[in-house]
Residue frames as a rotation matrix with the C-alpha (Angstrom) as fourth column:
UNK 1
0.577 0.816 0.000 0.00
0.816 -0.577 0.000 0.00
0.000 0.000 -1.000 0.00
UNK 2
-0.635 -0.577 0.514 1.19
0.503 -0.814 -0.292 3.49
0.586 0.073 0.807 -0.74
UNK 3
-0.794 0.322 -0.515 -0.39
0.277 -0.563 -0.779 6.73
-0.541 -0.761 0.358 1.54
UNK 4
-0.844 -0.291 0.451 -3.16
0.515 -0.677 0.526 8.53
0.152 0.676 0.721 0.74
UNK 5
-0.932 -0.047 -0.359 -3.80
0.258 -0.782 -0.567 11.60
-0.254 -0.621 0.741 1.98
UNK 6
-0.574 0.816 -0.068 -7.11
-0.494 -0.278 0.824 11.80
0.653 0.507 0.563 0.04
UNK 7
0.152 0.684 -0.714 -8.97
0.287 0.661 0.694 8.85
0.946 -0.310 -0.096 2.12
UNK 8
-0.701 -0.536 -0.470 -7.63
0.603 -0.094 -0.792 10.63
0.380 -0.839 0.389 5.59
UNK 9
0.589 0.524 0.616 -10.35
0.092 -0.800 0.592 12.38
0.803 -0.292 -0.519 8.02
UNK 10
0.940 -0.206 0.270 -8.71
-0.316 -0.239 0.918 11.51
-0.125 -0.949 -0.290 11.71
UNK 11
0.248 -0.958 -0.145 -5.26
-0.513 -0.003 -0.858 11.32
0.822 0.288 -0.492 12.78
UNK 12
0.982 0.065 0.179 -3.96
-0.190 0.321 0.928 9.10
0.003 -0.945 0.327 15.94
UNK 13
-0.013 -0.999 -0.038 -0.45
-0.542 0.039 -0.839 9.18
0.840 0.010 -0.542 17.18
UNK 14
0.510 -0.300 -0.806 1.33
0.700 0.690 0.186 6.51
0.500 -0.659 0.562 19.53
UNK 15
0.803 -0.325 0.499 2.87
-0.545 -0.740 0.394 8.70
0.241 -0.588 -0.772 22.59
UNK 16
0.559 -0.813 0.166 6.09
-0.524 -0.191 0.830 6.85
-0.642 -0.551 -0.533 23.65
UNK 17
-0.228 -0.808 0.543 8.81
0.546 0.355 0.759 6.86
-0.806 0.469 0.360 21.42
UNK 18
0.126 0.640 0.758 6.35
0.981 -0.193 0.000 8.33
0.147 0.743 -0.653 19.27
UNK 19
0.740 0.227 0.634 5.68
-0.065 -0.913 0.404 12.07
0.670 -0.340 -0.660 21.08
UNK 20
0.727 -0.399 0.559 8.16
-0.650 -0.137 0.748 11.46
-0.222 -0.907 -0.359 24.04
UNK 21
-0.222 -0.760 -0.610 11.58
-0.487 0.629 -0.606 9.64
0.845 0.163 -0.510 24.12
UNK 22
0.989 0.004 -0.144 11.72
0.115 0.582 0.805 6.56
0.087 -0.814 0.575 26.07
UNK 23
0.425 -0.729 -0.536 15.24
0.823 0.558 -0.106 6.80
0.376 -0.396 0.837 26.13
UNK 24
-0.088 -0.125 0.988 15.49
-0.401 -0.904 -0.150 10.07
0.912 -0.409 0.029 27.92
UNK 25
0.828 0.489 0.272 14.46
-0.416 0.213 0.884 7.31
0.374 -0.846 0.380 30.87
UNK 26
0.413 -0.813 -0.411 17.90
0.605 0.582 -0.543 6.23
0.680 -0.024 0.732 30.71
UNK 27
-0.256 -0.667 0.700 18.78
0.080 -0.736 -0.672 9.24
0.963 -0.116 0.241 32.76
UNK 28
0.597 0.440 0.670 16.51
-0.783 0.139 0.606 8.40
0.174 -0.887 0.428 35.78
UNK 29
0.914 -0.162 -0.373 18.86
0.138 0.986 -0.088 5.16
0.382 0.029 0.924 35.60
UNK 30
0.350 -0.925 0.150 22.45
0.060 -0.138 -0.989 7.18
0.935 0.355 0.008 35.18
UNK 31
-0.093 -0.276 0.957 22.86
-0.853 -0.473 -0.220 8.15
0.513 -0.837 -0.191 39.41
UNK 32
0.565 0.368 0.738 21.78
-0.743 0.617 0.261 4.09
-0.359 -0.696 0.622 40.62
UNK 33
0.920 -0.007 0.391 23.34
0.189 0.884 -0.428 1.95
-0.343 0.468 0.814 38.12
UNK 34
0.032 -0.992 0.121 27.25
0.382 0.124 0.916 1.42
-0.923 0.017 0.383 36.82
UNK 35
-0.991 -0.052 -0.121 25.78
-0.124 0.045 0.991 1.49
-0.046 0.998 -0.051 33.04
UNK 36
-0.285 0.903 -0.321 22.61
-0.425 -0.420 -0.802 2.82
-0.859 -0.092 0.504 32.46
UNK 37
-0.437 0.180 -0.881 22.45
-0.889 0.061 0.453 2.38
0.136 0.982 0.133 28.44
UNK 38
-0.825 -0.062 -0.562 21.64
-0.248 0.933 0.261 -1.91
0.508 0.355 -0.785 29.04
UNK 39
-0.954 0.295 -0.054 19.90
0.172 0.391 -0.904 -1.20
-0.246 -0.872 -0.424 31.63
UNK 40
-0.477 0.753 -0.453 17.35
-0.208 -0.597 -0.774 0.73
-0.854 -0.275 0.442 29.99
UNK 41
-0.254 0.215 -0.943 17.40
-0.730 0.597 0.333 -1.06
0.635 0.773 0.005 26.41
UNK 42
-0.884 -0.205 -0.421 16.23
-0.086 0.955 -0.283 -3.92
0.460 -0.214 -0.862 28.69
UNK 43
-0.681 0.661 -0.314 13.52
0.168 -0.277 -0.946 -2.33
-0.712 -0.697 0.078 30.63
UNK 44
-0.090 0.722 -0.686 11.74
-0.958 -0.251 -0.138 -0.93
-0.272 0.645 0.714 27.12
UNK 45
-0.686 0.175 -0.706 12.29
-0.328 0.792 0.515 -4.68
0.650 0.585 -0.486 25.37
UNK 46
-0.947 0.317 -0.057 10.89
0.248 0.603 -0.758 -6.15
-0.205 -0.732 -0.649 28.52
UNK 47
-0.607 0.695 -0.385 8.18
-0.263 -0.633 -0.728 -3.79
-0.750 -0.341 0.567 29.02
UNK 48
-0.317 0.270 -0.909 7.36
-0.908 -0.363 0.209 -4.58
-0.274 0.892 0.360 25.86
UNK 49
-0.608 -0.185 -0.772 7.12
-0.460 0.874 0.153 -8.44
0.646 0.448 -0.617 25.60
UNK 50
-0.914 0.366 -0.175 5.32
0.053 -0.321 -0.946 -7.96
-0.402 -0.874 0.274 28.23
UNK 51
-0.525 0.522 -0.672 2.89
-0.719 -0.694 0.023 -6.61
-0.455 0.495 0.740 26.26
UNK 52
-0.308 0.005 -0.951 2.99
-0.781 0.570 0.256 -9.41
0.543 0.822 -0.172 23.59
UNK 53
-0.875 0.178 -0.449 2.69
0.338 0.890 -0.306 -12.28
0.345 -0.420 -0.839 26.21
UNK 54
-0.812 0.538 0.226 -0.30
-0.584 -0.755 -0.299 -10.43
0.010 -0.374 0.927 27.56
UNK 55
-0.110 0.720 -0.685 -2.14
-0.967 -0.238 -0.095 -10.44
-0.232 0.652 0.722 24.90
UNK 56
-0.325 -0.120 -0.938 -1.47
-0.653 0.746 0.131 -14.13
0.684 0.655 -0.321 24.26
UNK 57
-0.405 0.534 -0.742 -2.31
0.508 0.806 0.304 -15.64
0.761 -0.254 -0.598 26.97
UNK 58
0.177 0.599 0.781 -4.75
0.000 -0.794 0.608 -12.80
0.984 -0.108 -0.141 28.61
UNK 59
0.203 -0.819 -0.536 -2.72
0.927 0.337 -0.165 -11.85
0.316 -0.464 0.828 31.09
UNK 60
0.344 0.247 0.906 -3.82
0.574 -0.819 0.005 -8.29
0.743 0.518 -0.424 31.47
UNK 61
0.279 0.296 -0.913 -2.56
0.887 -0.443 0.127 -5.78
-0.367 -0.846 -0.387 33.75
UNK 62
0.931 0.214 -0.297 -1.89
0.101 -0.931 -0.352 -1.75
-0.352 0.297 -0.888 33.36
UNK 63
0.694 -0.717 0.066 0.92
0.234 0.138 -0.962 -0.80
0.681 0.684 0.264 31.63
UNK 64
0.356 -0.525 0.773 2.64
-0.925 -0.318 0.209 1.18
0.136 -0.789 -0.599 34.70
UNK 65
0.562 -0.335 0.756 3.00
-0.369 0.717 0.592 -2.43
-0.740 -0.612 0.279 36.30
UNK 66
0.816 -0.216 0.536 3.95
0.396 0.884 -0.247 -3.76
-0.421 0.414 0.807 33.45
UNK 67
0.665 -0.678 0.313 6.64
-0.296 -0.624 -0.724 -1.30
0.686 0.389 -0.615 33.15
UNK 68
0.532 -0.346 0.773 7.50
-0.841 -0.114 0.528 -1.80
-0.095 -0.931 -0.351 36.90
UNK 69
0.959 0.271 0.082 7.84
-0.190 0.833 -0.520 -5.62
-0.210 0.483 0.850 35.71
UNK 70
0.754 -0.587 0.295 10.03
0.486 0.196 -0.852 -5.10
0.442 0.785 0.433 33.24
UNK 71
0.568 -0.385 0.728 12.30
-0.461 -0.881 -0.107 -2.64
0.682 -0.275 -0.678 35.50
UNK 72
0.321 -0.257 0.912 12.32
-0.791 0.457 0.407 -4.48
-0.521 -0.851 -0.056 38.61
UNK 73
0.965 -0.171 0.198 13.49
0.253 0.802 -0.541 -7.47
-0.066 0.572 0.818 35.58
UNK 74
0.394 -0.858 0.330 16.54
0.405 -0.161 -0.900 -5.46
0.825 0.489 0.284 34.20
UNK 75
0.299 -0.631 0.716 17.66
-0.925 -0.377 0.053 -3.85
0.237 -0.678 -0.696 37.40
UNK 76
0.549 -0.300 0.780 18.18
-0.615 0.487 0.620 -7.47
-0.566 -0.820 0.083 38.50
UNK 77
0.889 -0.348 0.298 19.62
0.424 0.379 -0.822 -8.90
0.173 0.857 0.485 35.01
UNK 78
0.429 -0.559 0.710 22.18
-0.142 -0.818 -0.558 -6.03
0.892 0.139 -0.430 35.73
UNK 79
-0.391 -0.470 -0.791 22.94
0.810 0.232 -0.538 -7.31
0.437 -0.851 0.291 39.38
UNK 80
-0.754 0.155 0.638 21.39
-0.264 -0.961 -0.079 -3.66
0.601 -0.229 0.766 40.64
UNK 81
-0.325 0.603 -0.728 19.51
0.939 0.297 -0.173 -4.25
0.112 -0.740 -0.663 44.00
UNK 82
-0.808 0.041 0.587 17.31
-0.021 -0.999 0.041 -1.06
0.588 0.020 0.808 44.34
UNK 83
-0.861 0.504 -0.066 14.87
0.321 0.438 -0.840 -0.52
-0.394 -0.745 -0.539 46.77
UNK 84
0.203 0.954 0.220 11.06
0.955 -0.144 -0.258 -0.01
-0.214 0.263 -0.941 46.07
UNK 85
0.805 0.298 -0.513 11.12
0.236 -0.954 -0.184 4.00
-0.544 0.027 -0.839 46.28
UNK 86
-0.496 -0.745 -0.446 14.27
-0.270 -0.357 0.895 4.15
-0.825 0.564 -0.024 44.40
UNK 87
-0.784 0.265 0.561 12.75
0.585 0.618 0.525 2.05
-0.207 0.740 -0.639 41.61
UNK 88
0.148 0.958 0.245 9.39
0.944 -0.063 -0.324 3.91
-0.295 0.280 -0.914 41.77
UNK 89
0.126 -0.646 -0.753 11.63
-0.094 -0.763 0.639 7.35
-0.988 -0.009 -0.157 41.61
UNK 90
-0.561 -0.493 0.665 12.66
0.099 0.758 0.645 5.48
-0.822 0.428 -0.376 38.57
UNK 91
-0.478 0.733 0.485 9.78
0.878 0.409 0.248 4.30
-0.017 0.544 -0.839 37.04
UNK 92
0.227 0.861 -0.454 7.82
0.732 -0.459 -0.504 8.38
-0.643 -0.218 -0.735 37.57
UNK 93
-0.719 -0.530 -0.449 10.20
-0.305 -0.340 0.889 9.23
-0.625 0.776 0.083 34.32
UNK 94
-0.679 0.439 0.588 7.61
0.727 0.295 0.620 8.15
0.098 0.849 -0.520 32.28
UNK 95
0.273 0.906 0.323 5.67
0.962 -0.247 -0.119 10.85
-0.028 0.343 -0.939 33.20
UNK 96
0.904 0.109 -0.414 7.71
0.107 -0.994 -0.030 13.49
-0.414 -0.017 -0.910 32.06
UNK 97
0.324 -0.806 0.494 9.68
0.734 0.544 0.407 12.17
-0.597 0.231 0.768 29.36
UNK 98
-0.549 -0.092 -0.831 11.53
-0.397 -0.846 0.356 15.20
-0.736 0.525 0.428 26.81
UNK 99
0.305 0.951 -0.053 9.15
0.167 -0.108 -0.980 16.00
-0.938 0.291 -0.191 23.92
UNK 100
0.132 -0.648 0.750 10.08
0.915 0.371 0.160 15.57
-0.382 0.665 0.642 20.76
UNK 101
-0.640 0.199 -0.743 10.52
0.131 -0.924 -0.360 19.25
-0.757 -0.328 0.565 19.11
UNK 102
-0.911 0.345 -0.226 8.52
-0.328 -0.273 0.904 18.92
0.250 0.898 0.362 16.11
UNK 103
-0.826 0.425 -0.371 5.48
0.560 0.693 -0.453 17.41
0.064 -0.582 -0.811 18.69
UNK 104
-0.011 0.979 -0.202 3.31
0.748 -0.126 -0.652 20.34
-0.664 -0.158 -0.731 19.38
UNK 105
-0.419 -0.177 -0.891 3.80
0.008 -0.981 0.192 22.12
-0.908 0.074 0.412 16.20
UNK 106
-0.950 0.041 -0.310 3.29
-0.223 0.604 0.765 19.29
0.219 0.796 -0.565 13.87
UNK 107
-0.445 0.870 -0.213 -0.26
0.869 0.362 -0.338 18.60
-0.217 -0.335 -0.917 15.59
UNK 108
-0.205 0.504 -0.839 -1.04
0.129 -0.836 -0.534 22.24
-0.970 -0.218 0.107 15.80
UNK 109
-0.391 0.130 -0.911 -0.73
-0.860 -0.403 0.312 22.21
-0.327 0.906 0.270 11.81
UNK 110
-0.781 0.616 -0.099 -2.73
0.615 0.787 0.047 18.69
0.107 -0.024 -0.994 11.69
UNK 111
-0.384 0.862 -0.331 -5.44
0.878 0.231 -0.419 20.37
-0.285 -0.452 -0.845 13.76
UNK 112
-0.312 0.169 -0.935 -5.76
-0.196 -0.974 -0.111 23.70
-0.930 0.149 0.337 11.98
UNK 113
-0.765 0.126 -0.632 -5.77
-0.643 -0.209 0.737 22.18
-0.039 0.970 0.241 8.89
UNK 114
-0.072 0.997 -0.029 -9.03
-0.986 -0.067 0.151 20.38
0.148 0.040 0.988 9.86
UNK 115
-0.118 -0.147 -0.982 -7.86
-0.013 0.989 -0.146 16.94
0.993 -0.005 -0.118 10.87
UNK 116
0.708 0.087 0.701 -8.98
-0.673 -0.219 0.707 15.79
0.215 -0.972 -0.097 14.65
UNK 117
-0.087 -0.886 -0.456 -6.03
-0.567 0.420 -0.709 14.56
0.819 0.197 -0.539 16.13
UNK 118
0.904 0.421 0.078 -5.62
-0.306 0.507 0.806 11.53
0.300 -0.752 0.587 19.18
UNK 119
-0.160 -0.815 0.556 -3.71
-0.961 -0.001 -0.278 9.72
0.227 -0.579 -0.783 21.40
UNK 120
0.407 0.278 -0.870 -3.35
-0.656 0.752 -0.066 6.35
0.636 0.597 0.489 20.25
UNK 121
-0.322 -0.595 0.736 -1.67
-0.892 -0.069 -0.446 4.28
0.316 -0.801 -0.509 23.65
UNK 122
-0.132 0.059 -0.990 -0.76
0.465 0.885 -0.009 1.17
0.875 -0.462 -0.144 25.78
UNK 123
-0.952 -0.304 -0.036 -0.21
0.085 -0.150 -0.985 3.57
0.294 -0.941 0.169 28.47
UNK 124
-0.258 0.904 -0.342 -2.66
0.920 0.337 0.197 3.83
0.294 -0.264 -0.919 30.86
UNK 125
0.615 0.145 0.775 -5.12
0.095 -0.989 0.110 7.42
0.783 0.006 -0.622 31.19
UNK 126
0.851 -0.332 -0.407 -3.13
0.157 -0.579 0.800 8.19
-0.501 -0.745 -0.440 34.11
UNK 127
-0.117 -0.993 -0.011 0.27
0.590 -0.079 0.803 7.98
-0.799 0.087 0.595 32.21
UNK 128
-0.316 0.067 0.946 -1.52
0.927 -0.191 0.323 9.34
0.202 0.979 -0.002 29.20
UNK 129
0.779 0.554 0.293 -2.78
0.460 -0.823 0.333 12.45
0.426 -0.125 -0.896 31.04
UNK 130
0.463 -0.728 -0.505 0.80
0.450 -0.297 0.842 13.32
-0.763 -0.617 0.190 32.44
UNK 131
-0.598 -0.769 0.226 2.35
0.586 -0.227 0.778 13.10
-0.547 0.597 0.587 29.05
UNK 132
0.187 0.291 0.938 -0.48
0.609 -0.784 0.122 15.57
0.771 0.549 -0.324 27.12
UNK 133
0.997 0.061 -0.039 0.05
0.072 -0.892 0.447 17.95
-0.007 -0.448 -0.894 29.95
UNK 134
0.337 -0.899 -0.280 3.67
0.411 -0.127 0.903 17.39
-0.847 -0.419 0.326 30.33
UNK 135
-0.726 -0.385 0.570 4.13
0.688 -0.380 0.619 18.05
-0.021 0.841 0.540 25.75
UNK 136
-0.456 0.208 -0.865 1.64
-0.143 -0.977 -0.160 20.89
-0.878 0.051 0.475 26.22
UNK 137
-0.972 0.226 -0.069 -0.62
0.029 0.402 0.915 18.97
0.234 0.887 -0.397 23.59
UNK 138
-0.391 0.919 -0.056 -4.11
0.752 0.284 -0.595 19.11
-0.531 -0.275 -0.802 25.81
UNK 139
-0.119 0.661 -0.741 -5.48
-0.171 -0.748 -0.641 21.88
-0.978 0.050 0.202 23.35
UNK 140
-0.467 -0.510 -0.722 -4.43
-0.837 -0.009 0.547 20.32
-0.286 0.860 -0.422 20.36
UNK 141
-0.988 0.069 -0.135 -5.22
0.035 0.970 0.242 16.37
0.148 0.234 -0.961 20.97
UNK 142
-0.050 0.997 -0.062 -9.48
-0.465 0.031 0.885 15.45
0.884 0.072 0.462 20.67
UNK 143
0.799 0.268 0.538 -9.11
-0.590 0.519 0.619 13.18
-0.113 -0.812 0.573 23.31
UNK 144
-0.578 -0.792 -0.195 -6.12
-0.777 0.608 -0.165 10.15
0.249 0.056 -0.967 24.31
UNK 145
0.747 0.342 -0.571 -7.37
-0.413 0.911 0.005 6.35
0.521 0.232 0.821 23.95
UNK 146
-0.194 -0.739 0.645 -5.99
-0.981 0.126 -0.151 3.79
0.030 -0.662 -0.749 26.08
UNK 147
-0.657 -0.342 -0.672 -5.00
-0.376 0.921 -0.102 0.15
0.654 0.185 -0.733 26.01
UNK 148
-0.946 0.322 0.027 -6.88
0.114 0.409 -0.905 -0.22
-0.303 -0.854 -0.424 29.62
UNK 149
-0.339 0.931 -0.136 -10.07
-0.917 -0.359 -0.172 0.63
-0.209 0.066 0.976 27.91
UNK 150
0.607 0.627 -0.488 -10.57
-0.719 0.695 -0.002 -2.91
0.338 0.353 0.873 26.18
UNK 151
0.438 -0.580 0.686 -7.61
-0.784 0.126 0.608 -4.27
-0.439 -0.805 -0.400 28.19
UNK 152
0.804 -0.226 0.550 -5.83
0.520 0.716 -0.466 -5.27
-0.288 0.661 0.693 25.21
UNK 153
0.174 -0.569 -0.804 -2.61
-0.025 -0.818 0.574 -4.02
-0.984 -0.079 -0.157 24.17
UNK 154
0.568 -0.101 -0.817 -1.21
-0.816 -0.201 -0.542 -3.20
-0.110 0.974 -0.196 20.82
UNK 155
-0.971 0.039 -0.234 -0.82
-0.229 -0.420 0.878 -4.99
-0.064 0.907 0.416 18.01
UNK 156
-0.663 0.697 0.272 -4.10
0.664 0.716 -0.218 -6.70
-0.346 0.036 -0.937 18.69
UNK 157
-0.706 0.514 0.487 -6.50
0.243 -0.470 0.848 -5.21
0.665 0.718 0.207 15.77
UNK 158
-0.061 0.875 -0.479 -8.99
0.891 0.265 0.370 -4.95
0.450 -0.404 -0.796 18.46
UNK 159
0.135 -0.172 -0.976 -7.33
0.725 -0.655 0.215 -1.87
-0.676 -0.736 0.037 20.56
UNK 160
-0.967 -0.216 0.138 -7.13
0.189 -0.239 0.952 -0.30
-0.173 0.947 0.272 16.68
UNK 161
-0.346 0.937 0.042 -10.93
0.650 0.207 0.731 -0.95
0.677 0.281 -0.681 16.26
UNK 162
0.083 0.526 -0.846 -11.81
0.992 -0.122 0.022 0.07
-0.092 -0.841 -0.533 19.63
UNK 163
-0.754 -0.477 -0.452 -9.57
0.349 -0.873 0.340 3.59
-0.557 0.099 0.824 18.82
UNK 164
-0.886 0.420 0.198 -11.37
-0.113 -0.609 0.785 4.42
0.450 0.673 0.587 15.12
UNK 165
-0.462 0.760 0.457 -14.27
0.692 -0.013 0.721 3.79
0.554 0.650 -0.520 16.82
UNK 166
0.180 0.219 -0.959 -14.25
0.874 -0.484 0.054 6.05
-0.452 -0.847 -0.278 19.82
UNK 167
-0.800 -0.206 -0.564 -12.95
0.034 -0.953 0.300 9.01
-0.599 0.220 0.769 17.35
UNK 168
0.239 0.966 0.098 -16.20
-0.043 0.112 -0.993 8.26
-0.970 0.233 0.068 15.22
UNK 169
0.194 -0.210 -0.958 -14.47
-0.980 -0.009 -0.197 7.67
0.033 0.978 -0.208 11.72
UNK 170
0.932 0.352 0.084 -14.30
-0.310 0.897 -0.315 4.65
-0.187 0.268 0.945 10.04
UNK 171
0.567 -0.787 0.242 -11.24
-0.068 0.248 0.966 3.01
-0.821 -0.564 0.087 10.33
UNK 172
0.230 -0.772 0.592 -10.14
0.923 0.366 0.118 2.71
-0.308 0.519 0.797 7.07
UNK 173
0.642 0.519 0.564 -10.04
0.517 -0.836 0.182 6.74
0.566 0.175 -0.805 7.74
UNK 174
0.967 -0.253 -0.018 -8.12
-0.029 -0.178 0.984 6.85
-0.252 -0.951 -0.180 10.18
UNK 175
0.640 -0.763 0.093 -3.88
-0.094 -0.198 -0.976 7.47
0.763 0.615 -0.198 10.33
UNK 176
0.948 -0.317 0.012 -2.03
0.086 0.293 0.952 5.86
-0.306 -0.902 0.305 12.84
UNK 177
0.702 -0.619 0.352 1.23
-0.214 -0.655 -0.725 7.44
0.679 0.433 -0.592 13.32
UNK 178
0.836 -0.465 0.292 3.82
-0.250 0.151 0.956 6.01
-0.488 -0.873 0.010 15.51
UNK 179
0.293 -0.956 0.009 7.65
-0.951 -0.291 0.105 4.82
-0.098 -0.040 -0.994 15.75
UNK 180
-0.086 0.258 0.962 6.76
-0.701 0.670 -0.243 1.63
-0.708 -0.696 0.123 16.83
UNK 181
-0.931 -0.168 -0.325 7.40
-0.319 0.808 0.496 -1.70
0.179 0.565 -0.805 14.17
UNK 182
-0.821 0.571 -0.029 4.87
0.513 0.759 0.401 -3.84
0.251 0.314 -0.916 15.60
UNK 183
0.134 0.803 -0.581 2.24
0.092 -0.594 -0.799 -0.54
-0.987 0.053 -0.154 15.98
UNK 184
-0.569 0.154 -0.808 2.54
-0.470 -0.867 0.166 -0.32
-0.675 0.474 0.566 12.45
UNK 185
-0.956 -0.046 -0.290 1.75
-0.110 0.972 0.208 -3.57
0.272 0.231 -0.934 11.63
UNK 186
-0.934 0.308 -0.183 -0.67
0.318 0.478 -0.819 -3.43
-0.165 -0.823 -0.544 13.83
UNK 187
-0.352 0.594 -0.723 -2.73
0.002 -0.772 -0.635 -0.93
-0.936 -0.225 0.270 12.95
UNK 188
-0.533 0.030 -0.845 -2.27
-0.846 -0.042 0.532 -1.83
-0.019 0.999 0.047 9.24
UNK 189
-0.966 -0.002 -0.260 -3.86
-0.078 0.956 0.283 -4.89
0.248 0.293 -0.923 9.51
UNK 190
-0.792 0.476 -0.383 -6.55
0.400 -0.071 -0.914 -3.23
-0.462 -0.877 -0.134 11.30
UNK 191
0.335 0.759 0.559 -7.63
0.940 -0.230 -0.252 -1.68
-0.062 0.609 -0.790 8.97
UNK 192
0.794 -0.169 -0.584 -6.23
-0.003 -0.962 0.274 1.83
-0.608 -0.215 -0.764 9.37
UNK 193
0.481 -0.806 0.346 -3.43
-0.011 -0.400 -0.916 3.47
0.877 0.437 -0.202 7.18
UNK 194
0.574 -0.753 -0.321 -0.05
0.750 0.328 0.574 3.07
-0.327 -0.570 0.753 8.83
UNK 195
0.742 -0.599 0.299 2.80
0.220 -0.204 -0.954 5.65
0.633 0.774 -0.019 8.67
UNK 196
0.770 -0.270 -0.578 5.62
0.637 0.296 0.711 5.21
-0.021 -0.916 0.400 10.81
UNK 197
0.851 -0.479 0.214 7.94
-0.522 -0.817 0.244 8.43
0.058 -0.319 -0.946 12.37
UNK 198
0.681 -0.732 0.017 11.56
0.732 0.681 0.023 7.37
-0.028 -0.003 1.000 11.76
UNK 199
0.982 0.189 -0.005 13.89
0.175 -0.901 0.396 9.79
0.071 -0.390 -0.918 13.60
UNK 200
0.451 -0.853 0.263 17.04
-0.468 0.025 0.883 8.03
-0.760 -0.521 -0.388 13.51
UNK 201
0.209 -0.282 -0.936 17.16
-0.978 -0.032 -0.208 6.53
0.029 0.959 -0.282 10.66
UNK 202
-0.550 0.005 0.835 16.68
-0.318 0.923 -0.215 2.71
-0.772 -0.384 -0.506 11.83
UNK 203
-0.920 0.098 -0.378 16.20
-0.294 0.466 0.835 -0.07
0.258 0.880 -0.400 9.19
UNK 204
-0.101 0.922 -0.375 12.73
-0.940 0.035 0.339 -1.09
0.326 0.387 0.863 8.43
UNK 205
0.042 0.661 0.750 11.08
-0.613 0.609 -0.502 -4.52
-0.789 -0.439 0.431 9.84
UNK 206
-0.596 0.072 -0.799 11.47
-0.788 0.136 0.600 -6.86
0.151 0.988 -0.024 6.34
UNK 207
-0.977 0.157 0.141 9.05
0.193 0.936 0.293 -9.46
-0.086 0.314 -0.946 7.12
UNK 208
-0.206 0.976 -0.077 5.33
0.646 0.076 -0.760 -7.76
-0.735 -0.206 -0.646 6.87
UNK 209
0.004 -0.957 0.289 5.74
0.991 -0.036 -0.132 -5.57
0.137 0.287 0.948 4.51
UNK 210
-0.782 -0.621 0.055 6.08
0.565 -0.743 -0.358 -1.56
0.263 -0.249 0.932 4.42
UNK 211
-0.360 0.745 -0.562 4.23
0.598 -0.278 -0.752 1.28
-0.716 -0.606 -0.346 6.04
UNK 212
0.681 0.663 0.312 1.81
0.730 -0.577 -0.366 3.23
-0.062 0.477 -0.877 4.12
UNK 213
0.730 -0.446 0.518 4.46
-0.145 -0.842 -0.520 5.99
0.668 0.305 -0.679 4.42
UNK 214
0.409 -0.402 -0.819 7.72
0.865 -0.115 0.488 7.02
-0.290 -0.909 0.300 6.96
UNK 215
0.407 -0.317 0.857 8.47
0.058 -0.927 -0.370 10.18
0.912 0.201 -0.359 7.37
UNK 216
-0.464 -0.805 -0.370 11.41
0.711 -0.090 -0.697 11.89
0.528 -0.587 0.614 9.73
UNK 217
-0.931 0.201 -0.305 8.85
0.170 -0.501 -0.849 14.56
-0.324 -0.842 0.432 11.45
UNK 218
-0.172 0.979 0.106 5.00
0.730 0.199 -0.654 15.02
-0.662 -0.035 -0.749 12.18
UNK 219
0.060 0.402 -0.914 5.57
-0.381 -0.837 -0.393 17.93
-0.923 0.372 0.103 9.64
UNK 220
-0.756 -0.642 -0.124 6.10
-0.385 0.285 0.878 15.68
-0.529 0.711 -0.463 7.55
UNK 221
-0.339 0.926 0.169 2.67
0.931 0.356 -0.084 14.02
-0.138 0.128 -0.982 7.35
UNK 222
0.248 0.629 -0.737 1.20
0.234 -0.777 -0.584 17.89
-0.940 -0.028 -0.340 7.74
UNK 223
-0.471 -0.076 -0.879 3.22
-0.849 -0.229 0.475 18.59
-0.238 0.970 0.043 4.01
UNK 224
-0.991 0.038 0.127 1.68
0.113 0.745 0.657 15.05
-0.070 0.666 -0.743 2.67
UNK 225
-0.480 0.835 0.270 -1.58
0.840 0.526 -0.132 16.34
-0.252 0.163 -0.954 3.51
UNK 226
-0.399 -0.210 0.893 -1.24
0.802 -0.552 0.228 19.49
0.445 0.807 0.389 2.50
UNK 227
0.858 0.505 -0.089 -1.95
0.486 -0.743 0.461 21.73
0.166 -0.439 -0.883 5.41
């Protein structure tokens, strides 16, 4: 599938990695640990598989824990004994990770040019209301969608479904913007146009194939749709 900007009414964006760096959490790591960098590429993978085993064998719980999870995992992979309140010290970097800079400008020209924009998320509303207040996005975003609503996490087409239908557009209407490999996938199969924010220049996924677009900022997508 190629983009196209013609069949587009609503926009949804993934928030971490997506709007916010997860690896800015490496610095909540850099004052407890010998070597932060492993410590914290472990904690996202975890956090993540997490996710994936969830969903397989329903296994739900919020994403926080399942962050906490994956933390309390790599601090001990790493030999790092931390206590609870260090760890939770730790773990309250997710709600106030650094914003990408092209975050609330690239929405503001989404939503001017007549597109309602979302918040497309595993986190749970409580992490998702930190991070629109923390990128200064709560005037911008229609509303932020969460995994805990159908207590499913991403890629499962369901939490996709559940999204286009809470913004009231038919999913194959819908743009799902994120960083995230198996959120584009995910969302493509859903039914939804896929177009995935590549900031660093990281190789592509070859076994599903490609997103509907990638572009290197959200102004990008605002020039493809011409606002």
């Amino acid at each position: 599938m190629s983009f196209d900007p013609e069949h587009v009414r609503t926009v949804t964006f993934d928030s971490y990695s997506t709007l916010v760096d997860v690896e800015a959490a490496e610095a909540a790591l850099a004052d407890r640990v010998p070597d932060p960098e492993p410590v914290s590429r472990l904690w996202r993978s975890r956090s993540l598989a997490y996710t994936f085993v969830a969903n397989a064998i329903d296994a739900y719980q919020p994403f926080y824990e399942m962050n906490r999870d994956a933390l309390t995992y790599a601090l001990a992979a790493h030999g790092a004994d931390l206590p609870t309140a260090e760890r939770d010290e730790i773990l309250a970097v997710y709600h106030e990770l650094e914003v990408f800079d092209d975050v609330r400008s690239g929405i503001e020209r989404l939503r001017d040019g007549g597109y309602e924009t979302y918040v497309l998320s595993n986190g749970n509303p409580e992490m998702l209301d930190s991070m629109v207040e923390h990128a200064d996005i709560g005037d911008l975003v229609a509303d932020t969608i969460s995994a805990d609503e159908v207590e499913t996490f991403k890629p499962a087409a369901e939490l996709y479904r559940h999204g286009a239908a809470r913004t009231g557009t038919p999913i194959d209407e819908v743009v799902h913007v994120t960083a995230g490999w198996f959120d584009v996938m995910g969302a493509a199969h859903a039914g939804m146009q896929a177009v995935r924010v590549d900031r660093k220049g990281a190789p592509w996924e070859p076994f599903d194939g490609d997103p509907d677009d990638t572009i290197e900022s959200i102004h990008d997508l605002a020039d493809a749709l011409g606002v």
